[in-house]
C-alpha positions in Angstrom: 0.0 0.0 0.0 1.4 3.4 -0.5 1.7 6.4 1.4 -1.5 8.6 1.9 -3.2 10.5 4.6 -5.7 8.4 6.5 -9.1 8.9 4.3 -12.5 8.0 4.8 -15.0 5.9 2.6 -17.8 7.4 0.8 -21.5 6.7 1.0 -22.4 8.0 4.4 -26.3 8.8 4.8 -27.1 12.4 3.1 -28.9 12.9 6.2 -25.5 13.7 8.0 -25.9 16.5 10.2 -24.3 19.9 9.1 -22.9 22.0 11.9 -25.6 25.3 12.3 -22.8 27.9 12.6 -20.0 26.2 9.9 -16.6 28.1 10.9 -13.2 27.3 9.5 -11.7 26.9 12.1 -14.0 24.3 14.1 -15.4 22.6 11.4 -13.3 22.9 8.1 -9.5 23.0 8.9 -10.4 19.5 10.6 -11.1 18.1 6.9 -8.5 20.1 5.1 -5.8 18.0 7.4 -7.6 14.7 6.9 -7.9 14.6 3.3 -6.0 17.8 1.4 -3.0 19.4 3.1 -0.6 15.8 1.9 -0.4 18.3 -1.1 -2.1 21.6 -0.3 1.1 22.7 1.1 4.6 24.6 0.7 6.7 22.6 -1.6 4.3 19.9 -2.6 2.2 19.1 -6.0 -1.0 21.5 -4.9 -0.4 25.2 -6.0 -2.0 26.6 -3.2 -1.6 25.8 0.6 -4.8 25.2 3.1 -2.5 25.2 6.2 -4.4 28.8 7.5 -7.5 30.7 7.2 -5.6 33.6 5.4 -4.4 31.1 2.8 -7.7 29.0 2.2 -9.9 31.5 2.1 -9.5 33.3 -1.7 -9.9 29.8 -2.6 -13.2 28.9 -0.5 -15.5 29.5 -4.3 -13.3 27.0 -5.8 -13.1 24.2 -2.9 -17.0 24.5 -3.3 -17.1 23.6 -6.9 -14.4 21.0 -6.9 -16.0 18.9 -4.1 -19.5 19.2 -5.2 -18.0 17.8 -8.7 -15.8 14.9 -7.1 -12.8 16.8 -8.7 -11.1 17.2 -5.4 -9.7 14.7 -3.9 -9.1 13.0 -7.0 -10.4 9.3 -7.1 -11.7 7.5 -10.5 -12.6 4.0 -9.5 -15.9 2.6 -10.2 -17.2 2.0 -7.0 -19.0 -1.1 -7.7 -15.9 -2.9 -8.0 -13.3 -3.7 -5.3 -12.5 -2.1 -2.0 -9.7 0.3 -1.2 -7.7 1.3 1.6 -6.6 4.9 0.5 -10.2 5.9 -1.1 -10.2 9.4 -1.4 -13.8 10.4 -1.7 -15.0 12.8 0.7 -17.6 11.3 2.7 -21.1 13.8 2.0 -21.3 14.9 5.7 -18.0 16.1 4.9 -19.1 17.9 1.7 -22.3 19.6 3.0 -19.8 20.6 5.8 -17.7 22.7 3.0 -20.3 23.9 0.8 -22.3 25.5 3.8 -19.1 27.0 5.1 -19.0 28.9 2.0 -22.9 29.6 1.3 -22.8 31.2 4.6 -19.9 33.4 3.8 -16.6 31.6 4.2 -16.0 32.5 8.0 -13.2 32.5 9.8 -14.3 32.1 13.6 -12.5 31.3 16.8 -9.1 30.3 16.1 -8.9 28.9 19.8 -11.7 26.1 17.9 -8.6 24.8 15.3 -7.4 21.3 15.7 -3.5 20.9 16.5 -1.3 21.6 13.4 -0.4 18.5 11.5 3.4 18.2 11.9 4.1 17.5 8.4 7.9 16.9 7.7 8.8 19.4 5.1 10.1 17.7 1.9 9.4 14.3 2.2 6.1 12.3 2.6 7.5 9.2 4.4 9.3 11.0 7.3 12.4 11.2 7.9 14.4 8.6 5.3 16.9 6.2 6.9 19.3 7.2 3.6 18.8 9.7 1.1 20.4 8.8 -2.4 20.6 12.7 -4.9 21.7 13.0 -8.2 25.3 14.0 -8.0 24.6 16.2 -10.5 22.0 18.4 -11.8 20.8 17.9 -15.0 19.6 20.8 -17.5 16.2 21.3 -18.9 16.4 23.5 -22.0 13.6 26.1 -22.4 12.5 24.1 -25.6 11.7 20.8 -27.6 11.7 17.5 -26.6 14.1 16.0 -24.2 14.7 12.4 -24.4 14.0 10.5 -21.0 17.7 10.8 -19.2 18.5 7.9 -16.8 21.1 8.5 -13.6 23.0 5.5 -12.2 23.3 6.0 -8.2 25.5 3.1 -6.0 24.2 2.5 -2.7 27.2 1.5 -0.9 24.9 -1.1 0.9 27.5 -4.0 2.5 24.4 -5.7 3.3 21.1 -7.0 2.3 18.5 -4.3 2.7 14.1 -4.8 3.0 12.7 -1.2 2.3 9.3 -0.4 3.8 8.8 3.5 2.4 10.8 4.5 0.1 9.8 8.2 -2.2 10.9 9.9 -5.3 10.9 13.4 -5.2 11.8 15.6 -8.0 14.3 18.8 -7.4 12.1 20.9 -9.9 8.4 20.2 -10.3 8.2 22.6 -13.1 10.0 20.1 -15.3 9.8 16.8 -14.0 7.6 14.7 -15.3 8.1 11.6 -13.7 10.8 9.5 -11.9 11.2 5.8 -11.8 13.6 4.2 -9.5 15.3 1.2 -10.3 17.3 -1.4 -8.2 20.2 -2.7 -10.8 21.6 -5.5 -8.6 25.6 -6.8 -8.7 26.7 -8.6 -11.5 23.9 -6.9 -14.1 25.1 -6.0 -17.3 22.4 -3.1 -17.6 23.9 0.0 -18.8 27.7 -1.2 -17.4 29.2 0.8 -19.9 27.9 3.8 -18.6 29.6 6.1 -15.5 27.6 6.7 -12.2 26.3 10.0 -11.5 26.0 11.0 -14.8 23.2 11.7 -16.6 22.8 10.2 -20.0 19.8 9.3 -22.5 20.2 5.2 -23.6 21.1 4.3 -27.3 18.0 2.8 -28.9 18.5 -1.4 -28.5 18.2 -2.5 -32.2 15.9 -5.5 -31.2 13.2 -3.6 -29.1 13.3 -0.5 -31.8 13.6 1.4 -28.2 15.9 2.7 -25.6 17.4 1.0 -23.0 15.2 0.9 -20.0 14.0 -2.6 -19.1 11.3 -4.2 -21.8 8.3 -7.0 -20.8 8.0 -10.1 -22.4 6.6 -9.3 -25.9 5.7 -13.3 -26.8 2.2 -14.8 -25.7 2.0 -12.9 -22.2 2.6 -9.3 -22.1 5.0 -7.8 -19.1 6.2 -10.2 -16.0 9.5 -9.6 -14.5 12.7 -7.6 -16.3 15.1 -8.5 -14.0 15.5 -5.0 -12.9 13.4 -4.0 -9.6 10.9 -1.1 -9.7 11.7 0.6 -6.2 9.4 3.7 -6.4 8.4 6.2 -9.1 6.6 9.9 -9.0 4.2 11.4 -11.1 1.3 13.6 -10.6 -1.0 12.3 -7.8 1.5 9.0 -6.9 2.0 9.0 -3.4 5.2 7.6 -1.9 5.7 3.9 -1.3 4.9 2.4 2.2 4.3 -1.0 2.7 1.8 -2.9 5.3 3.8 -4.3 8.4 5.3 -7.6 7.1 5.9 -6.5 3.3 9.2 -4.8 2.0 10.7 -4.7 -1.5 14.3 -6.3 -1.1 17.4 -3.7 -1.9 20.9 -6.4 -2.2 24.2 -5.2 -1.0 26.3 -3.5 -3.6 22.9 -2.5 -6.1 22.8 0.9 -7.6 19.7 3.0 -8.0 18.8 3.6 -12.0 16.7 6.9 -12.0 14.7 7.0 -15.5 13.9 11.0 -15.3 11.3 12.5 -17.7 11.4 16.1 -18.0 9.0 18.5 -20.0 10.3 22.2 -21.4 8.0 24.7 -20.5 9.6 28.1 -22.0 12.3 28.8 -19.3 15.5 26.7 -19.4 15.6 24.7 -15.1 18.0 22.7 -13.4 17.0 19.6 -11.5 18.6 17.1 -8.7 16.3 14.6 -7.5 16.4 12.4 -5.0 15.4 8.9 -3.8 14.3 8.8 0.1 14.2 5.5 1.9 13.4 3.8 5.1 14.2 0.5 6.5 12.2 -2.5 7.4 12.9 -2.9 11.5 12.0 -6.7 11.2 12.6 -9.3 8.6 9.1 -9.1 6.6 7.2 -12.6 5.6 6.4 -11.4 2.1 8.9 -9.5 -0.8 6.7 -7.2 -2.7 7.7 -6.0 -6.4 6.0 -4.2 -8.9 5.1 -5.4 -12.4 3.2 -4.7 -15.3 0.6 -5.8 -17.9 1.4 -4.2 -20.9 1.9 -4.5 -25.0 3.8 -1.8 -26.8 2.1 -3.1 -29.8 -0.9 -1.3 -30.8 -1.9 1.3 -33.4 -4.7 4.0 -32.8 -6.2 5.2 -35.7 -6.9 8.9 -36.3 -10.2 10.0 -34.8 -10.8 6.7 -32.9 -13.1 7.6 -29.7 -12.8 4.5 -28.3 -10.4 2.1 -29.4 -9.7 -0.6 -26.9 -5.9 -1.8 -26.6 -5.8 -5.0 -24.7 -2.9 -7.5 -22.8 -2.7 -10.5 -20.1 -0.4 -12.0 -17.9 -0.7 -15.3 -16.5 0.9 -15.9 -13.0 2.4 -19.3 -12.5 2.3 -19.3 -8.9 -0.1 -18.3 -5.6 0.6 -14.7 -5.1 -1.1 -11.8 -3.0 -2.3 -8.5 -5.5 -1.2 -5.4 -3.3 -2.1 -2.7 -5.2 -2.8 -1.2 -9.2 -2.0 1.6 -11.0 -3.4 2.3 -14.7 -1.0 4.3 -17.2 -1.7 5.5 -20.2 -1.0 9.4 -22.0 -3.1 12.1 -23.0 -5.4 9.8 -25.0 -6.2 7.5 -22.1 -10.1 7.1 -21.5 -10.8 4.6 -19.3 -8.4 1.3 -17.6 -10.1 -1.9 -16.6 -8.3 -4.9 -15.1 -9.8 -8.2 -14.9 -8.4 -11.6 -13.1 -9.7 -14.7 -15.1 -9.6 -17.5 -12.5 -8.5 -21.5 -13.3 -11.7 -22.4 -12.6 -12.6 -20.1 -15.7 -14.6 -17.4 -13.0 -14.2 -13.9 -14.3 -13.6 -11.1 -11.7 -13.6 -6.9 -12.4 -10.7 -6.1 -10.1 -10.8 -2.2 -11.2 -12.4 -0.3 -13.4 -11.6 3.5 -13.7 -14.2 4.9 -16.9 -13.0 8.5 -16.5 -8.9 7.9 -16.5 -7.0 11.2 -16.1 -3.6 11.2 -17.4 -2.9 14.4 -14.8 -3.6 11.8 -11.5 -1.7 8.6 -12.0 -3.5 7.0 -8.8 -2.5 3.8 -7.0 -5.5 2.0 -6.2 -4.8 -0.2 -2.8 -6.6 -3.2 -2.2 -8.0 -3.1 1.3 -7.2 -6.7 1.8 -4.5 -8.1 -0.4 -6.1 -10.1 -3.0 -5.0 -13.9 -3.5 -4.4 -14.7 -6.9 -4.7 -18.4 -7.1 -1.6 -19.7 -9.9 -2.8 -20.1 -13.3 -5.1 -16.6 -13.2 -4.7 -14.6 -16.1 -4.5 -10.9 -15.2 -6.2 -9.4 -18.2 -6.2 -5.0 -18.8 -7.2 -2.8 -21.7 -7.2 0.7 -21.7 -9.4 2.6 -24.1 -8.1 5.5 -26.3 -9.9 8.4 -27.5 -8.1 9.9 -30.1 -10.6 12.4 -31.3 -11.4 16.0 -31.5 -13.2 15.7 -28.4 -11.0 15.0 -26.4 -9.3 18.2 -24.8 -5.9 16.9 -24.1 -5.3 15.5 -27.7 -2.6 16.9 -29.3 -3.7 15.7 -32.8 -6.6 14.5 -33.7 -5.5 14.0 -37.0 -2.3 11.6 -36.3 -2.1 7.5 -35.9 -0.8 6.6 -32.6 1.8 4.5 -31.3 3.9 3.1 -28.3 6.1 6.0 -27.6 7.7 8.0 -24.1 7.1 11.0 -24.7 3.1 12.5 -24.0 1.6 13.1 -26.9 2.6 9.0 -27.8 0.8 6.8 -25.8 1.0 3.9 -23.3 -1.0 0.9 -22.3 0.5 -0.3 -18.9 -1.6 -2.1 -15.8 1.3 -1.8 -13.5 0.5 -4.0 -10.3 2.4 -4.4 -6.8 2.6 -7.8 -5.6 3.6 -9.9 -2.4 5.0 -13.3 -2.9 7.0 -15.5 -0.1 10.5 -13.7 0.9 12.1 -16.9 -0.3 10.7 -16.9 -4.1 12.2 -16.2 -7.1 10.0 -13.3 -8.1 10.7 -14.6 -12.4 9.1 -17.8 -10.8 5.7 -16.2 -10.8 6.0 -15.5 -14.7 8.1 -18.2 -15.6 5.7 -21.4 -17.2 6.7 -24.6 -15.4 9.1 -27.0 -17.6 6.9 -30.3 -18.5 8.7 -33.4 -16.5 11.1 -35.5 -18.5 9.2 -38.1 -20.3 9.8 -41.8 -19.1 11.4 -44.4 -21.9 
């Protein structure tokens, strides 16, 4: 499960009672902590902070609007499938709550009525980290065109074996980063060896993927499984940082490096940026390694004006695993994401369905129970493109689409944590079974 303020489930009775004299500081700052100041403050991914009165207030019109909406706090699942531990929809006591603090006029009242500040720690969403791993140096965004994705190799130094329990990506300069993906490169890997630590550099494209060098899925049968190279944590708009149930940890060896893949966007003005990869360590040995995979094909074509054109993949797990968590990526086209599990015994399950996908909120969706995936269920996704002119975001209407990095390309990924005994193999749960040998 990853990071995320403790939230409350939606579907209280509309009958909730509203407070008769709705002040901020008795009856709204109490749900601006609970559910909007992880990013409605200084230095996070909100651009406005709700810490205070003063600074909530110019905004109170537009808190109305985006909760009466659902806009705010983002959430897209379908709630007639699954259950989640980090829903974020506002219960509708808590709604009524803000919407008749602002028909009544936005005021302020006593502040001796406020709840105790939140102590949030300022620049990281896991606490303190146990080791904090930078870019040695800063890499520069030019004020124009398109920058391939650049990728940073970082050694640990670890002399040991390490379990992470929280680990979080967070970018130097929001402005330009995109997104972040950290990867464990363990000894002995052959992965970008030719290439120095600490410097940034953009991969030569591998002549038999047609891409560049970050790790590829399986593209026979089954699409996706396990590279070989662990996915530690990543950012991107709306992804809270990684933190693990008691008894779960993603497994760092001695002597890995970190491999940072860093997207960054020009916006007009030429930046500098020196991310940085925060983690803390599991106090106790865990039961269960977690990694994170995906179900994905890169091969897919999406005609011009297509409004809904369905790309589809599966991935069939080859032993008993537990589903921790899912996250749906796709770009600008994206329309909706659905995962299904398709069971041995041929049952059929929605795990997730998310019809309105928004390429601005790449959401983790955390079971609230881990799911047991029985082996031999295929894990099934398609995402649905709308590549017309009305769709807002499209960049061109007009143009056939493709697998590509960069934003206006598109993606079809159903990335997926997972929590499989500390002693597997984790290519074991993609890896078919070899047939016996055959007797004389």
């Amino acid at each position: 499960m990853r990071l995320l303020v403790t939230l409350g489930l939606a579907g209280a009775a509309f009958g909730a009672t509203v407070p008769k004299t709705v002040t901020f500081h008795k009856d709204v700052l109490p749900i601006l902590q609970k559910h909007c100041q992880s990013c409605h403050r200084p230095g996070e991914a909100a651009p406005m902070a709700f810490l205070t009165y003063q600074q909530t207030r110019p905004w109170a019109k537009a808190v109305r609007q985006a909760v009466l909406t659902r806009q705010m706090p983002p959430w897209f699942a379908d709630p007639a499938h699954g259950r989640w531990s980090n829903d974020r929809r506002l219960e509708r006591a808590d709604i009524d709550t803000l919407v008749a603090w602002v028909d009544s006029g936005a005021r302020e009242g006593n502040p001796a009525d406020a709840p105790k500040p939140v102590e949030w720690v300022r620049g990281w969403g896991i606490g303190k980290p146990d080791m904090v791993f930078e870019m040695p140096r800063a890499f520069t965004v030019p004020a124009s065109g398109t920058v391939d994705y650049q990728y940073v190799i970082i050694p640990t130094g670890l002399t040991e074996d390490k379990w992470v329990r929280m680990a979080e990506a967070r970018p130097g300069n929001r402005k330009v980063v995109h997104h972040i993906i950290a990867f464990v490169r363990e000894p002995g890997s052959k992965w970008f060896a030719d290439q120095k630590p600490g410097v940034p550099f953009a991969p030569r494209p591998q002549a038999e993927t047609g891409r560049r060098g970050e790790p590829q899925p399986r593209r026979s049968g089954d699409a996706g499984g396990f590279s070989g190279q662990e996915f530690l944590v990543g950012f991107a708009p709306g992804s809270p940082p990684e933190a693990l149930a008691p008894g779960k940890a993603k497994l760092l060896k001695a002597g890995s490096d970190l491999v940072l893949q860093l997207h960054y966007t020009a916006n007009g003005e030429s930046a500098s940026d020196k991310s940085a990869i925060g983690i803390v360590f599991a106090t106790e040995a865990p039961r269960q390694r977690v990694f994170t995979s995906a179900v994905t094909t890169n091969r897919f074509s999406i005609p011009p004006g297509a409004a809904r054109h369905e790309v589809s993949a599966s991935l069939t797990l080859r032993e008993d695993a537990e589903l921790v968590s899912l996250l749906p990526h796709m770009h600008l086209r994206g329309r909706s994401f659905l995962y299904k599990a398709v069971y041995p015994t041929g049952e059929t399950e929605v795990l997730l369905n998310v019809p309105g996908y928004r390429f601005d909120w790449q959401l983790w969706y955390q079971f609230a129970e881990p799911k047991h995936i029985p082996r031999g269920t295929r894990l099934e996704v398609t995402g649905t493109f709308d590549n017309s002119a009305n769709n807002r975001f499209n960049p061109d209407p007009t143009k056939e689409v493709h697998w590509g990095e960069q934003s206006w390309e598109e993606m079809m990924m159903g990335f997926f944590d997972v929590a499989i005994d500390v002693h597997m193999n984790p290519a074991d749960l993609f890896r078919p079974k070899k047939a016996p040998p055959r007797g004389d």
